[in-house]
Each structure stands twice: as structure tokens, then as C-alpha cells.
C-alpha positions in Angstrom: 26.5 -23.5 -2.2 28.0 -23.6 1.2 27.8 -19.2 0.6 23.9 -19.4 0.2 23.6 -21.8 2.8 25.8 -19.3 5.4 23.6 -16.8 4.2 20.5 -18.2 5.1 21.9 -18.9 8.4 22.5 -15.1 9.1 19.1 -14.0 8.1 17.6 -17.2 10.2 20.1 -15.7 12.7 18.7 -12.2 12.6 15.0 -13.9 12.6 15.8 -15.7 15.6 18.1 -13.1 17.9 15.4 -10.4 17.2 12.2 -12.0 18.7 13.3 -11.9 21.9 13.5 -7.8 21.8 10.1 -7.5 20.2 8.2 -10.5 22.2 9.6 -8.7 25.9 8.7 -5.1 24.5 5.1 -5.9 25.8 6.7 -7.0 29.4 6.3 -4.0 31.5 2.3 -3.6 30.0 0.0 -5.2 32.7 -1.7 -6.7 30.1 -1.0 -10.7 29.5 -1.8 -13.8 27.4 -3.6 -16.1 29.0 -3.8 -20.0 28.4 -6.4 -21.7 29.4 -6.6 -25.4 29.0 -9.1 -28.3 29.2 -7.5 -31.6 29.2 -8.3 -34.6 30.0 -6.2 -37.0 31.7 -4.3 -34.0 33.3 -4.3 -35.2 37.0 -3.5 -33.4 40.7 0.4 -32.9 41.1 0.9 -33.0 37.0 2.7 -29.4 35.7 2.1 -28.1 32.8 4.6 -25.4 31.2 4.7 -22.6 29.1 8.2 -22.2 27.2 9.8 -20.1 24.0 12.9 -21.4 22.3 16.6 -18.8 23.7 17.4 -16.3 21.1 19.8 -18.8 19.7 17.3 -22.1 19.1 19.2 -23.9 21.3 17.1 -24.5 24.4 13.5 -24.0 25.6 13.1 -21.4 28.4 9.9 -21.7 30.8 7.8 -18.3 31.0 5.2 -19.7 33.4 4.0 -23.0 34.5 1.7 -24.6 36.9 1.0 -27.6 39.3 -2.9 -29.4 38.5 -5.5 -28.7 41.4 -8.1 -29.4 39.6 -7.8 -31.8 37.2 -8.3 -31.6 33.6 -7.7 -28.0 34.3 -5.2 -25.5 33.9 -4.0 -21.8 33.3 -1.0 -20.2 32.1 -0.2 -16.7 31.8 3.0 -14.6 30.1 3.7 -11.0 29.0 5.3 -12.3 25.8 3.3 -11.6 22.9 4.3 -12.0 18.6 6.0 -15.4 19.6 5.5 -18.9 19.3 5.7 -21.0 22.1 5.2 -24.5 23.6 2.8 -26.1 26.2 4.4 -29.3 27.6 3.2 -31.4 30.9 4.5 -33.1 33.0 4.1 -36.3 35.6 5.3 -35.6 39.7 8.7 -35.6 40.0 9.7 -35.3 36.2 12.5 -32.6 35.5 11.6 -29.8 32.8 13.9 -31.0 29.4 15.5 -27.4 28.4 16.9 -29.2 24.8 14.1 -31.1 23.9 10.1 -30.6 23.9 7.9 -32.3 21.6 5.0 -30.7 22.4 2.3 -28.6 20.8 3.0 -25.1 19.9 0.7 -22.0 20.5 1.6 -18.5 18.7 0.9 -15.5 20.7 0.0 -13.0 18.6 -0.3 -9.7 20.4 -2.6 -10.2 23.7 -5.4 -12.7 23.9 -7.2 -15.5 25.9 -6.2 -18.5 24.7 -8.0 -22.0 25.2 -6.6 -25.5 24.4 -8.7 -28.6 24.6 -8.2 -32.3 24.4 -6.6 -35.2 26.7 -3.2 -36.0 27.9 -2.8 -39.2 25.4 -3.2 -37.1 22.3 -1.0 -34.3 24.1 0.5 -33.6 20.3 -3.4 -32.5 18.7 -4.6 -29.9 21.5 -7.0 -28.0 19.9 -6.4 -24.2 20.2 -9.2 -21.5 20.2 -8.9 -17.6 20.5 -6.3 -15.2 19.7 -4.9 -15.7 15.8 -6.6 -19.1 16.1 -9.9 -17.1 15.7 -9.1 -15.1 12.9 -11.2 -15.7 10.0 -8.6 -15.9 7.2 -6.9 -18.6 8.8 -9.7 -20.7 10.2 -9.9 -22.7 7.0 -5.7 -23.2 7.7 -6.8 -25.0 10.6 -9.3 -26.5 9.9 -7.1 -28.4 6.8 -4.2 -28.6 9.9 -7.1 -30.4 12.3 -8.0 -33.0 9.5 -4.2 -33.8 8.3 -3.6 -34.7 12.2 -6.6 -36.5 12.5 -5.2 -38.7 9.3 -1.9 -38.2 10.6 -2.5 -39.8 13.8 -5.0 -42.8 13.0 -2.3 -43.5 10.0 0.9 -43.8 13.1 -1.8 -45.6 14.9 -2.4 -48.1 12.0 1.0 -48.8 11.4 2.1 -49.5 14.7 -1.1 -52.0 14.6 0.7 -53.5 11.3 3.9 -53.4 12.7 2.8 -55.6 15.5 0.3 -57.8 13.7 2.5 -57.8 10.5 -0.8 -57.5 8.1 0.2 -55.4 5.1 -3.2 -54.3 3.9 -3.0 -52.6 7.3 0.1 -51.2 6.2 -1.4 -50.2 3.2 -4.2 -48.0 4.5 -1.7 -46.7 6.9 0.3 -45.2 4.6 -2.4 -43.9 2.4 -3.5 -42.2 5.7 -0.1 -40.5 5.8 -0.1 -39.7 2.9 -3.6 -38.2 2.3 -2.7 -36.1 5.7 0.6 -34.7 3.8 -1.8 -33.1 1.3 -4.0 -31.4 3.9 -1.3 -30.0 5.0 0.5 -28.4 1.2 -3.2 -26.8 1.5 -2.6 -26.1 4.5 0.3 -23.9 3.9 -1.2 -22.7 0.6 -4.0 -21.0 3.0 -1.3 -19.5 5.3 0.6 -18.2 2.3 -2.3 -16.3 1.3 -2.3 -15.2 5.1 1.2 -14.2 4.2 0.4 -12.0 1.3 -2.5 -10.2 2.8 -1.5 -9.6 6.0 2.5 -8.3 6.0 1.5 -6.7 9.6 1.2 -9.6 11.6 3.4 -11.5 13.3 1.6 -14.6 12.6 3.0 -14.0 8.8 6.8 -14.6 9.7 5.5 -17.3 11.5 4.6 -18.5 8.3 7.7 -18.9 6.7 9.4 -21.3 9.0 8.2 -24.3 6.3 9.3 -22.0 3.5 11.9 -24.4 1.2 12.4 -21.7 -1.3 16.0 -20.6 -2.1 18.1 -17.9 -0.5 16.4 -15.1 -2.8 13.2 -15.7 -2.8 13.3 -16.3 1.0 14.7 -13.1 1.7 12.4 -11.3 -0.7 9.5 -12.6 2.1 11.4 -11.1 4.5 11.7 -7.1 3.0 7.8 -8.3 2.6 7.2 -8.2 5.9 6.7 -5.2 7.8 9.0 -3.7 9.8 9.1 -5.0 13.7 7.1 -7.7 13.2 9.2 -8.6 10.2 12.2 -9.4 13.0 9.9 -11.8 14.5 11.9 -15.1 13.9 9.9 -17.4 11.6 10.1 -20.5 14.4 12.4 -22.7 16.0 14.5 -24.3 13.6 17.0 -26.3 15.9 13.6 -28.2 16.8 11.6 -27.9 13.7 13.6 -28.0 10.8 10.7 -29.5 8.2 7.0 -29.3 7.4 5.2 -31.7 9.8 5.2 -34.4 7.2 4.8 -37.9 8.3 6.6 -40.8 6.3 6.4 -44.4 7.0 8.8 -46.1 7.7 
């Protein structure tokens, strides 16, 4: 057991160490991601910051960032491209946290303008637009991922509610929230899957297989699926996302 799981490691390892050759091959091309965000709450003096994980998963590492001068607006540009990354803000005079960022994620699939919408207090649900957000066999993967953290967040809502007022039929629907989100997103990842299986090419596809559970074998069969480059691309962050995004109550 302890083999298979040293295994896995390695060809996480190998995921993980080669991204960072394949995402800064597109460094010395002029052309650029761009991020373009709407947000409201975002306010004069606030930064907002564009980061990918070291080769290792240990840290975040800003590629760009940006102090508001207009608020609700900002933009965010990087040479990376096949790589998942995170958009985080920040209040004046907060430092950047290099080991720990819970904040949305954005995957940069070759070059694209990106644009992220929402407010500050649901920082978490940005909604994303352009790039492989666009493509039309994953739009209804997003659209399930949308709804689940719509449900996801009105069930942490009602449970904090029941926590404080201590009604259990709030409790109840809470949880039923939670757990009708959960499902959106196993159909969720049934969509991407079929992404997987049609698209071998894109980077977006080892994306895909940072929830994958299976064992050792049938992991690394995904892997010799996935073509050659872009099948280097490390599947996510696992140090910082180790699990689907499940919600249990507790």
C-alpha cells in the first residue's frame, strides 16, 4: 500500500515539476493572458493578485498584481499560459500569504481575455467568462459548477444561521442544500470527464484529473492518455486542494 501510494506521489511529482517548463515556454511571446475583473466591493488601495502554486505545491508565487484606482475594477496580465492559477485580494497594508490562499482559481489555457465578475463578500463564486470558460463542451460543466455553489453557499449560510439560532429544521434544509450541491458537482465532473475523453490535447484535460480518486493504474492510464506536453501539465495543486470541493456539515 505504502508502494502505490509512493508511486502516485512520483507521477503527481512529475505532474507538478513539469508545468512550470511548459506554462513559461510562452514567456518570451509578446502575447499575454489578460484578467479582467468586475467586482464589487473592490475599493481604492485594495490589491488584487495573480499567483500559480512553485513546482513543488508548496507555496503560491505572484505573477502579477495590482493596486484598485478604480474601484470595482481591475486588470491582471501574465505570460503563463496551460496553468491554473489563483486570484486573491487584498485590504491596505495586508501582506501577500505565500503558503496559504483560499481563493478562486482561473485556468489559463493557452492565451485569452479573461473576465471575472462578482463582489468582494462572495470573493470564493467569481464568475469566469472567456478563454476555456467559453468553450462549448464545458459550458454545461459550469453551469452544474455555478448551481452546486449557489446551493453550496446558501447551505454554509443556513447553517451558520442554525448554528446561531439553534433551529434544527434550519439545520435540516442546510444540509439538504449541501448535499443537493455535492451532486451538481459528481455531474459536474461527469461533464469534464467527457471533456477528458474527447479532448486529450488540452491542457484543461490534466486539469481534470486533480479530483480523480481512482487507483494507481487507472490513474496513470489517464496520464499515457493525455497528449504529450500538455500531458506534463500538473493536474492542480494538491498541497492546497487535496479533495473534490465537497461540503459536509458539520
Amino acid at each position: 500500500m505504502a508502494r502505490a501510494s509512493t508511486r502516485r506521489e512520483n507521477l503527481l511529482r512529475t505532474l507538478m515539476l513539469s508545468v512550470w517548463a511548459v506554462a513559461f515556454s510562452g514567456c518570451n511571446s509578446p502575447a499575454l493572458n489578460l484578467l479582467h475583473g468586475w467586482v464589487d466591493g473592490l475599493e481604492t488601495g485594495d490589491r488584487v493578485f495573480l499567483a500559480v502554486a512553485d513546482p513543488t505545491g508548496s507555496f503560491w508565487v505572484p505573477v502579477d498584481s495590482t493596486t484598485i484606482t478604480e474601484p470595482g475594477k481591475f486588470e491582471l496580465k501574465t505570460a503563463l499560459i496551460d496553468v491554473n492559477a489563483v486570484v486573491t485580494f487584498l485590504k491596505p497594508g495586508q501582506p501577500f500569504d505565500p503558503h496559504h490562499q483560499s481563493a478562486p482559481s482561473v485556468f489559463l489555457e493557452g492565451y485569452a481575455d479573461l473576465r471575472l465578475t462578482g463582489t468582494t463578500g462572495d470573493w470564493w463564486y467569481l464568475r469566469k467568462t472567456g478563454g476555456i470558460y467559453d468553450h462549448s463542451d464545458l459550458q454545461e460543466a459550469f453551469r452544474l459548477l455555478y448551481q452546486a455553489q449557489d446551493m453550496q453557499r446558501q447551505g454554509l449560510d443556513g447553517l451558520e444561521k442554525s448554528r446561531t439560532s439553534g433551529d434544527p429544521e434550519l439545520r435540516k434544509q442546510a444540509i439538504a442544500l449541501l448535499n443537493e450541491s455535492n451532486e451538481l458537482i459528481d455531474r459536474n465532473y461527469e461533464v469534464e470527464a467527457d471533456f477528458f475523453d474527447k479532448y486529450p490535447d488540452a491542457a484543461y484535460s490534466a486539469h481534470v484529473m486533480r479530483y480523480r480518486d481512482d487507483d494507481l493504474e487507472a490513474y496513470r492510464q489517464m496520464f499515457d492518455r493525455l497528449t504529450p506536453g500538455y500531458g506534463k501539465v500538473r493536474p492542480d495543486n494538491r498541497s492546497n486542494s487535496t479533495s473534490r470541493p465537497y461540503c459536509e456539515a458539520r
